[in-house]
N, C-alpha and C positions, 0 to 999 in steps of 0.2 A: 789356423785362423780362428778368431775369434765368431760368436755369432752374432757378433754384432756388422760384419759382412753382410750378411743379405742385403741392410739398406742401400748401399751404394751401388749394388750386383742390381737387384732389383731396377733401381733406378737407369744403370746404363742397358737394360734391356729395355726399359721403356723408350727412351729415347732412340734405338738402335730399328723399332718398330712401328708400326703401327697407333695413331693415337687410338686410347680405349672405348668413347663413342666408336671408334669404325669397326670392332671387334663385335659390338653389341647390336650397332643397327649398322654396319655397311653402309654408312652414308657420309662418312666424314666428320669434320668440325666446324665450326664458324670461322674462316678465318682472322676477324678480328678478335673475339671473344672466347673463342675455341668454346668447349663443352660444359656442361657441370660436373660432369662425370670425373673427364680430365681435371679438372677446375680441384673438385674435392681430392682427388690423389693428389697432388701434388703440394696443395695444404696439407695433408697428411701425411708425408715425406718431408715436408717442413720442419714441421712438429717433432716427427719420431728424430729427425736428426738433430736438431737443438738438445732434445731431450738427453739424445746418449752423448753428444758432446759437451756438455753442462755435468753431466753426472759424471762422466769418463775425465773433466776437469783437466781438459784440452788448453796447452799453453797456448793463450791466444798470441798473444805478443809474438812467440816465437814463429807461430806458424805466418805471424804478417811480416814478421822481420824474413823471413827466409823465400816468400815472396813478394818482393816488393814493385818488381815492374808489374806481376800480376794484377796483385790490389791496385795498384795507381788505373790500369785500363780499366778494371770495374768499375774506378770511381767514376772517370772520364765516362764512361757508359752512362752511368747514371748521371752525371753533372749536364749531359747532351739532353736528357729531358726536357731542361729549361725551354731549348728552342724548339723541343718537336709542336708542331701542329696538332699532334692528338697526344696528349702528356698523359690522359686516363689510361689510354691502350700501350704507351709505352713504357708507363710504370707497372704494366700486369707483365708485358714481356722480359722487362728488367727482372721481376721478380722469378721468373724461369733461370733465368742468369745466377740470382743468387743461389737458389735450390741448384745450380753445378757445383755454383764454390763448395757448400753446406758438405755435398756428397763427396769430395775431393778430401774435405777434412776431416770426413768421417774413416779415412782411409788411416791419417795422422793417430787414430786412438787406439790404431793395433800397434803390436807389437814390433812386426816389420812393416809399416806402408808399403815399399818397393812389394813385399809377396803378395799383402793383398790384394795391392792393384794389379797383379800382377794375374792373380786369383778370380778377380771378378770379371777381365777381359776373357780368364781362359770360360767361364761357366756360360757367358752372355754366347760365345761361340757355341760354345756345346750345345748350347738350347736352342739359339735362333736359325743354327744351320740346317740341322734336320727337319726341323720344324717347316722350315719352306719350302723343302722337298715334299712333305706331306701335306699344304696348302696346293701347290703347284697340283701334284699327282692325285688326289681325291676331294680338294675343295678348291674347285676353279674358282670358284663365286669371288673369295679371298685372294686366291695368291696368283689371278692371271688377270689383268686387265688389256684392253686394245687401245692400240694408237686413236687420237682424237682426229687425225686428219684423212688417214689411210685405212686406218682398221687393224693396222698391224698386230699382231699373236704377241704380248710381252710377257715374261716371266715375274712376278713383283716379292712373289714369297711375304713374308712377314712385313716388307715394306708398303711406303704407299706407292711408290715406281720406280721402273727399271733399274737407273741411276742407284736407288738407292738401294737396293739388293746384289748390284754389280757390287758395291763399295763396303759394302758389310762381306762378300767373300773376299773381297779383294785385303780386305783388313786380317780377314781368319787365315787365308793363306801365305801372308807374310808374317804373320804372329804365330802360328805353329810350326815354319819351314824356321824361323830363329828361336825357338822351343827345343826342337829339335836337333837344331845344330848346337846349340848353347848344351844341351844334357849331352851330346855327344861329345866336344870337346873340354866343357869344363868338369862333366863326370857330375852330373848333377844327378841325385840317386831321384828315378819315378816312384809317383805314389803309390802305383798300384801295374804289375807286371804286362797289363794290354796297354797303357797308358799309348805307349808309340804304336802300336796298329789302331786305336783306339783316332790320334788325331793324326797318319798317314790317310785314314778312311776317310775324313772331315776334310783334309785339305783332296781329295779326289774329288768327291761331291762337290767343293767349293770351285773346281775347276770345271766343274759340269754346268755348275749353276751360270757363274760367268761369262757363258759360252752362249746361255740362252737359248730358246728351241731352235733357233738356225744353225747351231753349234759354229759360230763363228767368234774370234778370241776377242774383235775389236765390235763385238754386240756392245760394249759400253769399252769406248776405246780412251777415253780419260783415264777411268779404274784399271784401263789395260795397260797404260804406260804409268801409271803412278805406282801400279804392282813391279813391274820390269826396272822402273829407276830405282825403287825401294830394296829390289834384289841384286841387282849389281853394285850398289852401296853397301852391301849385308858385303857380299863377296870381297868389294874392296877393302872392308875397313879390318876383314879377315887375314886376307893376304897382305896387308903394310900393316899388321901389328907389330911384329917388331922391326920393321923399318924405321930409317932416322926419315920421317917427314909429319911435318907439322898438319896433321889430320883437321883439327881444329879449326886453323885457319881455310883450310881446305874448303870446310863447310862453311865457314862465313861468307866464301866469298861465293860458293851456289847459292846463300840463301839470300845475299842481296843482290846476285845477281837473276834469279828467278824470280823476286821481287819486282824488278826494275822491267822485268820480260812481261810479266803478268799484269801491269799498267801498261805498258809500248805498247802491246797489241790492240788495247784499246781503242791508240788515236791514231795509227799507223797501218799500213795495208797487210794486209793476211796473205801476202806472196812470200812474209818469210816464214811461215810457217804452211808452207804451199806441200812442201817436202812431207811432213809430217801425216797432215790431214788424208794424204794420195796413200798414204802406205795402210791409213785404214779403215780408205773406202769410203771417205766422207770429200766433202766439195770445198772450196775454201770460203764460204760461210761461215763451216765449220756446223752445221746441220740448221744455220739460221742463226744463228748464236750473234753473227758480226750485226746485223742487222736488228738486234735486240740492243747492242752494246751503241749500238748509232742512236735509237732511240732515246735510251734512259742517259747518254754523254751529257746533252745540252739539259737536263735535271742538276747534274754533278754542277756544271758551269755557274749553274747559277747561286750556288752557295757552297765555293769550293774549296774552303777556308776547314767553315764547321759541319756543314750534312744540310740535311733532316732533322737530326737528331734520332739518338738509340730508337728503331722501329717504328720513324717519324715517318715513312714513304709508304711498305708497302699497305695499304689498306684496300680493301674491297670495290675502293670506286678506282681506284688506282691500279688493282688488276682487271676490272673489267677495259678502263680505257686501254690500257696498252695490250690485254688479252694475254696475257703471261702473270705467271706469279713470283720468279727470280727472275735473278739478271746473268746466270748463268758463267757468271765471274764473280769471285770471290772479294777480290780485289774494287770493282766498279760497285759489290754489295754494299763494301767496308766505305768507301766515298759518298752514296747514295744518306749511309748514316752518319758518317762521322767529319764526312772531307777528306782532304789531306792531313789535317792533325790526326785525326786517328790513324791515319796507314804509319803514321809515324808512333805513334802509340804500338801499333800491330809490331813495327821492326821490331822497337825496342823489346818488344815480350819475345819475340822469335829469339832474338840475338843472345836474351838473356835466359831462352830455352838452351840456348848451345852450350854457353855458359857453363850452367849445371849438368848439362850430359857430360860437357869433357872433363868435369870435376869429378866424376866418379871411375875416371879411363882406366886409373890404374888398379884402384881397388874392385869395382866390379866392370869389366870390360863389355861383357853381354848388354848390361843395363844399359851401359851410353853410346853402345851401338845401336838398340834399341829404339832409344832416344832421339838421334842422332837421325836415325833413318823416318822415324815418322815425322821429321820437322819436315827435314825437305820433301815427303808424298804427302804431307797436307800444303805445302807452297805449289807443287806441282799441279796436285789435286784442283785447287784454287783457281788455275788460269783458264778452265770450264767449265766451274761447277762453284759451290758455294758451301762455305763453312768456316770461313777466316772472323767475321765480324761475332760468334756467337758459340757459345760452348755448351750449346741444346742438339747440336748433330753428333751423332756416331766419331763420327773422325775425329770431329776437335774434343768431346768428351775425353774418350782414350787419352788424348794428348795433353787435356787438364790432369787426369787421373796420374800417369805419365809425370810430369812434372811436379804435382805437388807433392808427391811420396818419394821424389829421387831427390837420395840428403846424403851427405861424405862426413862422416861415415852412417851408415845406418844406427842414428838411438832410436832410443824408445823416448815417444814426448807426453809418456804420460810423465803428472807430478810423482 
């Protein structure tokens, strides 16, 4: 890998973290306006990646030709401005959106995209996993925060909450268990001879971390079934490889049907997921969740077409009234901005995430199994939690990264 890597690595640690105000004062960010601090990196990530992507004389064309449902949602993103209510603060968060794209294409000016992205998921693990073991164990101040209602003990490590440190292991231990199996069955030579004790050790920790100081597995029971679906997909897509069935289709039809499941819930009673909730330990709320989704519905109703507009809803007055800061569904996020046309926007990019994973089935199989398995743990992921509308989270980062580096056959797109 070239060194022109760190910017994008760099970058999905960032995102993966903590913002940098809260590193320096422990007090967090503005939420409309976020920091100057932050404010300045990210213009400077801006910069530096124009920079190498201009010099490095990146086929632009090529890289919009090859994703084209992509581009069309960003545009839609940004076309949604129009209507938002606060168009200032939406065109600052748009601008977050583009610094993904930037770092996505900076992937395009190596040699292999598929290794570097592949490279900068494994470095972001290696660094942020220990690292919250060592916030957690000698800087509580940092990596332990308490329930706002109870008081509860939570584990947060490098994140800002629980959630999102459940789902940064939850990510490292299904990325290193198909590391893992990928070097053992396709004979992929390691870099360096501890390499497999090296992330055996990471995915232990990462199972310790998940577990939380109660050591219970459904401490963040979303990342807990979004791990276990992600894993039995690994296994199945292992065992029907050379089975005559159309794997493909397989996954089209989980992914619009997870789709379809991830709105239903919304306007429909939480007794069909009654099953679920009981096996771990949560009520059928779903820990308050339904009653959140009750709140923000009649928001949706009312402009159910187009949104909000991109980052038109949540603002400061907006989370003091409803006393929440998401909507805790992905899917009700993605309507809150965009309506119904963007969940349509959403398929299309999902469908045409499938698309190019199973374009690469035969020539690299690991890759669009890869692929394949983190489309459907971010739809999963979605139906509690939020990351479908924005590719500034961990999950949907990887999964930008993820798709815009996976090309049949692997060129090089320098000129």
């Amino acid at each position: 890998m070239s060194r022109f890597l760190w910017i994008p690595t760099i970058w999905l640690i960032y995102v993966s973290s903590k913002p940098l105000a809260f590193w320096i004062s422990n007090t967090g960010t503005d939420q409309d306006y976020g920091s100057p601090l932050d404010r300045i990196f990210m213009i400077s990530m801006i910069c530096a990646a124009v920079f190498w992507l201009i010099r490095k004389k990146l086929d632009w064309r090529r890289a919009f030709r090859d994703n084209v449902p992509l581009i069309a949602f960003f545009c839609f993103m940004f076309l949604s401005i129009l209507w938002s209510d606060i168009p200032l603060i939406s065109i600052k968060r748009w601008t977050r959106e583009l610094l993904a794209m930037l770092m996505a294409f900076c992937l395009l000016i190596e040699t292999s995209p598929i290794r570097a992205a592949l490279s900068a998921i494994r470095r972001t693990i290696y660094i942020l996993i220990p690292l919250s073991v060592v916030l957690i164990k000698y800087y509580p101040q940092y990596g332990i925060s308490y329930g706002r209602w109870f008081g509860e003990r939570m584990w947060i490590g490098v994140s800002l909450q629980k959630n999102g440190l459940a789902c940064l292991c939850f990510i490292a231990i299904f990325f290193l268990i198909w590391s893992l199996v990928r070097r053992q069955k396709d004979k992929v030579a390691i870099v360096w001879k501890y390499e497999n004790y090296i992330e055996l050790s990471l995915i232990a920790i990462s199972i310790w971390l998940i577990r939380g100081p109660n050591g219970d597995f459904f401490y963040s029971a979303t990342s807990f079934y979004s791990l276990m679906i992600g894993l039995c997909l690994l296994g199945g897509f292992i065992y029907f490889k050379n089975r005559k069935l159309n794997l493909q289709y397989i996954i089209v039809v989980l992914i619009i049907s997870i789709f379809l499941f991830g709105i239903s819930i919304l306007f429909t009673s939480t007794s069909n997921i009654g099953i679920v909730t009981s096996a771990a330990g949560r009520d059928d709320s779903l820990t308050g969740r339904t009653e959140i989704w009750a709140a923000l519905l009649p928001v949706v109703m009312k402009n159910p077409i187009l949104g909000k507009g991109y980052g038109g809803f949540w603002t400061r007055t907006t989370r003091e009234y409803y006393d929440i800061s998401e909507s805790h569904n992905g899917y009700l996020e993605a309507m809150l901005g965009f309506g119904f046309s963007g969940l349509l926007f959403i398929l299309n990019l999902y469908l045409s995430f499938c698309r190019k994973a199973f374009s690469v089935f035969s020539s690299d199989f690991f890759i669009s199994v890869l692929f394949a398995c983190l489309i459907i743990m971010v739809l999963v992921y979605n139906t509690a939690e939020c990351s479908l509308d924005s590719f500034t989270y961990q999950l949907s980062a990887i999964m930008l990264f993820i798709s815009v580096s996976t090309k049949k056959p692997f060129l090089d797109f320098h000129k």
